[in-house]
N, C-alpha and C positions, 0 to 999 in steps of 0.2 A: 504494500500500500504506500502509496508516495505520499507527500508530504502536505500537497493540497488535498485531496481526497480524505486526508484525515482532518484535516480543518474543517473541510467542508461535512464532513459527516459529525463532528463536536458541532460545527454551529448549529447541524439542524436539531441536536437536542437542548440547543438554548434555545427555547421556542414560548410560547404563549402558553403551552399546554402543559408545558414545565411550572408557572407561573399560579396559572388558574387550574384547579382541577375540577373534576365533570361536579355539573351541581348535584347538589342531592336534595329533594322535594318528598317531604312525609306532611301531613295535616296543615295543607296551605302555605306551609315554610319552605323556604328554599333556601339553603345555604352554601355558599361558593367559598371551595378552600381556595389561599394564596399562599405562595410561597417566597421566600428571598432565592432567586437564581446568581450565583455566581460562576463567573468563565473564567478561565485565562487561556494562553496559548500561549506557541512556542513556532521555532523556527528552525532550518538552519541550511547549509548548502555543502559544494565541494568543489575541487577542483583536479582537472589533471593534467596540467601544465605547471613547468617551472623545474628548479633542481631538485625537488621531492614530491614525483608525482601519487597522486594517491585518490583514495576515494572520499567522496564525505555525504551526510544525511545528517537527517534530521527530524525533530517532530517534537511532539509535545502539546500536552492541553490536558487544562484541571477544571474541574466543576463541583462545583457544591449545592446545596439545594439545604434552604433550614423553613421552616413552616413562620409564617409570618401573623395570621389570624383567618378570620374569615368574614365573609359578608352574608349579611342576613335579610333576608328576604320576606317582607311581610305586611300584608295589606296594603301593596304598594310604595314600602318604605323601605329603602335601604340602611342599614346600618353596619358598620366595621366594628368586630369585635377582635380587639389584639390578642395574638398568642403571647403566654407567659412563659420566659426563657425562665427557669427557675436556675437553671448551671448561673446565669449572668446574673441574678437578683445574689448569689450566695457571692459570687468573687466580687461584686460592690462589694457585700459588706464586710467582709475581707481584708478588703484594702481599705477602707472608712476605718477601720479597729486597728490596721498596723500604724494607719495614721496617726490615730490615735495614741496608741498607745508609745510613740515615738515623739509626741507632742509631749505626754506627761514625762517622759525621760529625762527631756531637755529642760521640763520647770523644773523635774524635782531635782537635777544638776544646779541649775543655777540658784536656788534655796539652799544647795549642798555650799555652794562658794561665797554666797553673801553671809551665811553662819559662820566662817572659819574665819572671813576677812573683821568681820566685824561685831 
């Protein structure tokens, strides 16, 4: 497989359908999943000319897909309701607490230095 051929076949799964997923309609409600699509890609080439002829290629492409929320469907109203990253809600508070607790270090340091000086 060459190297556009694989671009082109990662681009066509970053699509819409990646995105939105098919609705789902029970008792009047209709709810549309979304999602966060990420891409990336890659490249690369060759040659074989010069005092070290040789061959080269190339390729590469990454994709992610994390669930975003959904849309809710009802009595002709739209509404967005966001997915709850719970991994992301614990490493805030995480890092809020090392803060933290790197803030209390430094008073109770400088409490430690105004005692001794004076």
């Amino acid at each position: 497989m060459g190297v556009m051929e694989m671009i082109e076949q990662a681009w066509d799964d970053v699509t819409v359908r990646r995105v939105f997923g098919k609705p789902i309609t029970q008792g009047g409600v209709t709810v549309i999943p979304v999602a966060r699509v990420l891409g990336g890609g890659g490249g690369g080439s060759g040659k074989q000319e010069g005092d070290q002829p040789g061959e080269g290629t190339g390729g590469g492409f990454g994709l992610g897909a994390a669930p975003a929320g959904v849309f809710v469907i009802k009595d002709d109203e739209v509404h967005w309701k966001p997915a709850i990253d719970v991994n992301r809600i614990v490493l805030g508070g995480q890092m809020v607490a090392v803060v933290l607790l790197f803030t209390i270090r430094a008073i109770a340091r400088r409490r430690a230095r105004a005692r001794e000086r004076g």
